[in-house]
Biotite code that builds the C-alpha atoms (Angstrom):
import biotite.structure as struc

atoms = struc.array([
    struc.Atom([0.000, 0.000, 0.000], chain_id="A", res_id=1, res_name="UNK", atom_name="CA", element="C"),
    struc.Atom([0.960, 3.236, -0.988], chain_id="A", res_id=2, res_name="UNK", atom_name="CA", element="C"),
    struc.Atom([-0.649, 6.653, 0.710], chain_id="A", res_id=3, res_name="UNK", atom_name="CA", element="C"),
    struc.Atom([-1.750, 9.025, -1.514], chain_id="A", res_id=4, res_name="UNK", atom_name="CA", element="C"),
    struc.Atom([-2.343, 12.355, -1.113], chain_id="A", res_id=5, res_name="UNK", atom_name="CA", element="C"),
    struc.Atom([-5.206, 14.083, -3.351], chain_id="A", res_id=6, res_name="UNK", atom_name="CA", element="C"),
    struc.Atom([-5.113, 18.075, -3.922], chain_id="A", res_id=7, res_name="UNK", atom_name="CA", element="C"),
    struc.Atom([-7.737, 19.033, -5.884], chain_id="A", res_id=8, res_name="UNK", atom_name="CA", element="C"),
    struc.Atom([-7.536, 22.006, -8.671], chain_id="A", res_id=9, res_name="UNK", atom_name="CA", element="C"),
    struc.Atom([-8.085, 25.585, -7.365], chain_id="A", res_id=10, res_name="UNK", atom_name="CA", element="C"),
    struc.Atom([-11.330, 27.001, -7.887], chain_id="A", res_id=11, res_name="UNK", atom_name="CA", element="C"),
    struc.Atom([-11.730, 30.069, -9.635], chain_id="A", res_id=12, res_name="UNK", atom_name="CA", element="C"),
    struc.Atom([-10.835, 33.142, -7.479], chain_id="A", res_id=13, res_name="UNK", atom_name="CA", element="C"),
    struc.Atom([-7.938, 31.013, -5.877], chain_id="A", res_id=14, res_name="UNK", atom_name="CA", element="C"),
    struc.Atom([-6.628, 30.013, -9.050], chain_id="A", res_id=15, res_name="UNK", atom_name="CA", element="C"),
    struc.Atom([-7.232, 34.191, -10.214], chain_id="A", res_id=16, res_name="UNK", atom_name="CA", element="C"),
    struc.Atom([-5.299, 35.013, -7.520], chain_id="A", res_id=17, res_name="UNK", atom_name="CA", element="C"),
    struc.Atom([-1.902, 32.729, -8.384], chain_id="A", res_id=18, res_name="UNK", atom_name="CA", element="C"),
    struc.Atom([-2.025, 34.334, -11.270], chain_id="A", res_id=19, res_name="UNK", atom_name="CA", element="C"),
    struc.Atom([-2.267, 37.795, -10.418], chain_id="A", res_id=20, res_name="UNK", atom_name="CA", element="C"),
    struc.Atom([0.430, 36.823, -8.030], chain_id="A", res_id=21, res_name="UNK", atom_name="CA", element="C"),
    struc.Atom([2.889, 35.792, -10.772], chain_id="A", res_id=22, res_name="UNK", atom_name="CA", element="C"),
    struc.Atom([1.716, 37.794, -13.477], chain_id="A", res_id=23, res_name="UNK", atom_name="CA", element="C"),
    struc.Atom([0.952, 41.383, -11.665], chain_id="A", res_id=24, res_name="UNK", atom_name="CA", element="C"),
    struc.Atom([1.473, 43.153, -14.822], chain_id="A", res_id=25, res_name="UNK", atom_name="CA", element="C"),
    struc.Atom([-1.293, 41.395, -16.937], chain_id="A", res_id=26, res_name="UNK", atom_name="CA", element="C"),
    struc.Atom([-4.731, 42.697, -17.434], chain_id="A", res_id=27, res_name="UNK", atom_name="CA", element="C"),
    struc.Atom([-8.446, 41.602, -16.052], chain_id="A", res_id=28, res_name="UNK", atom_name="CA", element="C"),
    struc.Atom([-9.189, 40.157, -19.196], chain_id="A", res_id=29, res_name="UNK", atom_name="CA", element="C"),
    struc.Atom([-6.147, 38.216, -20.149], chain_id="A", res_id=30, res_name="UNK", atom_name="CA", element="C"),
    struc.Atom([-6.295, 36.689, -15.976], chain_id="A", res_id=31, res_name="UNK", atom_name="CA", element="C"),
    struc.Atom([-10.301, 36.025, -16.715], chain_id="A", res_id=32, res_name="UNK", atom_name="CA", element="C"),
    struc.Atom([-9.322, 34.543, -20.153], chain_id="A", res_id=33, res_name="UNK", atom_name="CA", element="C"),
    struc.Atom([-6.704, 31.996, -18.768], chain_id="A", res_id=34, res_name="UNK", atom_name="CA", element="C"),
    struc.Atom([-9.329, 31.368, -15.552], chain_id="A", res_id=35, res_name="UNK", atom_name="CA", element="C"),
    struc.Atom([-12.053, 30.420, -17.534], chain_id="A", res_id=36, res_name="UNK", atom_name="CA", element="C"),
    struc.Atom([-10.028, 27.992, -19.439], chain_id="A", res_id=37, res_name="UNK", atom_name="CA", element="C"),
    struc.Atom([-8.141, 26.212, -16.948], chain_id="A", res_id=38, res_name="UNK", atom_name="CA", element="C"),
    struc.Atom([-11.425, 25.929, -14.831], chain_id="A", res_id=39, res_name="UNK", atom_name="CA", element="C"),
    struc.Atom([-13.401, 24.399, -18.062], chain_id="A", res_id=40, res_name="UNK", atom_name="CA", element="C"),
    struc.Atom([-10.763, 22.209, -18.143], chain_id="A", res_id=41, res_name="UNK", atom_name="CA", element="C"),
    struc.Atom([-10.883, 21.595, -14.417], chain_id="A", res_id=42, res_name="UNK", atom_name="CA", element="C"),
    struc.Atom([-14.296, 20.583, -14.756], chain_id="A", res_id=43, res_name="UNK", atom_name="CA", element="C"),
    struc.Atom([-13.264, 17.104, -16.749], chain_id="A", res_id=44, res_name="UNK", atom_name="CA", element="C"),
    struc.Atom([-10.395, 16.354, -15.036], chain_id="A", res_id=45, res_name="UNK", atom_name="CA", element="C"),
    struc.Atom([-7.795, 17.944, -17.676], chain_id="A", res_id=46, res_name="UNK", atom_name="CA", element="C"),
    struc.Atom([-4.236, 18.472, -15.767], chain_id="A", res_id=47, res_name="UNK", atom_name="CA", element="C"),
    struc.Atom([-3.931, 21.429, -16.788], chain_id="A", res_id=48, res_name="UNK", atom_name="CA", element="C"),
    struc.Atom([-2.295, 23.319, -13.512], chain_id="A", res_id=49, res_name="UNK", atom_name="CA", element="C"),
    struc.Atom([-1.303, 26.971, -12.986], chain_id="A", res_id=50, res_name="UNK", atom_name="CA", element="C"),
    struc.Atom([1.505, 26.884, -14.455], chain_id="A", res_id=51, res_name="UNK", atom_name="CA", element="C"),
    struc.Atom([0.484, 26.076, -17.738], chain_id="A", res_id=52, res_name="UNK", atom_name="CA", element="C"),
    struc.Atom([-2.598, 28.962, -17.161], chain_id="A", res_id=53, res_name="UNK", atom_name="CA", element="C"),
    struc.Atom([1.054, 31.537, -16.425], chain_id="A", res_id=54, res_name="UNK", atom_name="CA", element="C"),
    struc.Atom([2.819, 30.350, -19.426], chain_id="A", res_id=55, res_name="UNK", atom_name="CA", element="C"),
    struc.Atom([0.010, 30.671, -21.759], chain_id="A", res_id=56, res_name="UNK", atom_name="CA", element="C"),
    struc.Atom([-0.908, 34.507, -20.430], chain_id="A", res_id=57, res_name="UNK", atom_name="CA", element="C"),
    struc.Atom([2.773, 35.293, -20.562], chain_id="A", res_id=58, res_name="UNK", atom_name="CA", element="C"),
    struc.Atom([2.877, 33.875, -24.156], chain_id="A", res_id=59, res_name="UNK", atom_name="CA", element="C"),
    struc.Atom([0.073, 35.955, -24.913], chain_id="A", res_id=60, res_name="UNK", atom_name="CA", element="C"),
    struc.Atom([1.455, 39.191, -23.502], chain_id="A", res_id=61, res_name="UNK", atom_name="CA", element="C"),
    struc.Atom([4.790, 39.038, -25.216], chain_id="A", res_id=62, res_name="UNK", atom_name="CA", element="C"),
    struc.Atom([2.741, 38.619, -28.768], chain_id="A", res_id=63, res_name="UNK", atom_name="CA", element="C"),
    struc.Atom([-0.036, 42.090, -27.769], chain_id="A", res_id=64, res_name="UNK", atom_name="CA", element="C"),
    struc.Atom([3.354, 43.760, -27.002], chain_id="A", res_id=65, res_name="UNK", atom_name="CA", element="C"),
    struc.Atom([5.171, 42.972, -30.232], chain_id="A", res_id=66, res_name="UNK", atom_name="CA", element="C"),
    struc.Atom([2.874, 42.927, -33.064], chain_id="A", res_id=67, res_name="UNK", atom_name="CA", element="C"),
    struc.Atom([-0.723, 44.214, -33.844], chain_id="A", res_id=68, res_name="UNK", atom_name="CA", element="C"),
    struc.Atom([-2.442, 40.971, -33.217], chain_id="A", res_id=69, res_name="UNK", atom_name="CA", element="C"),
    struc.Atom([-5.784, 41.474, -31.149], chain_id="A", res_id=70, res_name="UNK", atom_name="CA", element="C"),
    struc.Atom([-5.878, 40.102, -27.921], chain_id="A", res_id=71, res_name="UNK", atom_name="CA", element="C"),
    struc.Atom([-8.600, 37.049, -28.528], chain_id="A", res_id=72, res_name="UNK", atom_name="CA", element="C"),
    struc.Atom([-6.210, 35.610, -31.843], chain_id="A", res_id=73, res_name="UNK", atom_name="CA", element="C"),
    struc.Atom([-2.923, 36.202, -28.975], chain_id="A", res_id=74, res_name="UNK", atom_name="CA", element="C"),
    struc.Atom([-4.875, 34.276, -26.449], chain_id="A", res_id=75, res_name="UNK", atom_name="CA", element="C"),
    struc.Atom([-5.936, 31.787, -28.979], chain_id="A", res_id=76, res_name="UNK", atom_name="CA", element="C"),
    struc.Atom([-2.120, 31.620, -30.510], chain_id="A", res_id=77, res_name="UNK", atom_name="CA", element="C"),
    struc.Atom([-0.964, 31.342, -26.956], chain_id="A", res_id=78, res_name="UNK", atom_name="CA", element="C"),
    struc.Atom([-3.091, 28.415, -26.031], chain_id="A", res_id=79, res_name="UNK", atom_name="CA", element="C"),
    struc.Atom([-1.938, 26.129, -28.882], chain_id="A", res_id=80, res_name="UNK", atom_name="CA", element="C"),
    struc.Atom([0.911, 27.264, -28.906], chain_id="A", res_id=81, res_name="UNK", atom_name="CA", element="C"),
    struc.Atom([1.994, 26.431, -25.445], chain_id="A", res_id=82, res_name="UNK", atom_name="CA", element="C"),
    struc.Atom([-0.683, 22.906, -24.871], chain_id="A", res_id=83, res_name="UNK", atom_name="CA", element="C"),
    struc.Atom([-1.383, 22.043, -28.735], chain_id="A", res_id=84, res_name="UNK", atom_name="CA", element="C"),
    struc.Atom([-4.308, 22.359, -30.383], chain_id="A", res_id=85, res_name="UNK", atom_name="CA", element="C"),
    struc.Atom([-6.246, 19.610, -28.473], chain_id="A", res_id=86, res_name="UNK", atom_name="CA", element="C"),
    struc.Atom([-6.202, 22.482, -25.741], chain_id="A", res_id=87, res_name="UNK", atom_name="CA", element="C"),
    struc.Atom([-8.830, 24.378, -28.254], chain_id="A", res_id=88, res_name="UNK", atom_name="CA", element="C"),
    struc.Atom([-11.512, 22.159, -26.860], chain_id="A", res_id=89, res_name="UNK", atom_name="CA", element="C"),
    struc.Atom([-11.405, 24.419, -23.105], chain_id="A", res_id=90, res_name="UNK", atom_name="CA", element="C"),
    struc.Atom([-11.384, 27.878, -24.809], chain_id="A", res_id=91, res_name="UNK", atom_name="CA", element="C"),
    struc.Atom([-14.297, 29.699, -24.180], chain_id="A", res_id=92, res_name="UNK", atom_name="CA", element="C"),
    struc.Atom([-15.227, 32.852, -25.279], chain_id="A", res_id=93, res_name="UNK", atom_name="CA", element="C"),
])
């Protein structure tokens, strides 16, 4: 037998508030963006943690600060680009 220990996925305004923790510089709507899609992904058990929900707003900041992309095709960009396009199926809009 092996103990197991079983933490479950932050829920939404503790999971806002890692971000805004790590990411102080980002915007509501990028934070709300990345919350709503790692908590739809919550919701079936994806493993999507945190840190994945940080690297894709990151991602997304560096492209709104270099190019005239609009934020929902960054966000979009972001989300493949960091998880693959079988990510797609937690974006919401």
């Amino acid at each position: 037998m092996q103990p197991q220990i079983l933490v479950d996925f932050p829920g939404e305004e503790e999971e806002k508030a890692i971000l805004r923790e790590n990411l102080p510089f980002a915007d509501d709507e990028v934070l709300d963006y990345v919350v709503r899609f790692l908590q739809a992904a919550h919701r079936v058990d994806e493993s999507y943690s945190a840190r994945d929900g940080i690297n894709i707003a990151r991602f997304a900041l560096k492209l709104l600060s270099v190019g005239d992309t609009n934020r929902a095709i960054a966000l979009r960009t972001s989300v493949i680009q960091t998880l693959g396009t079988e990510a797609l199926r937690y974006v919401t809009v």
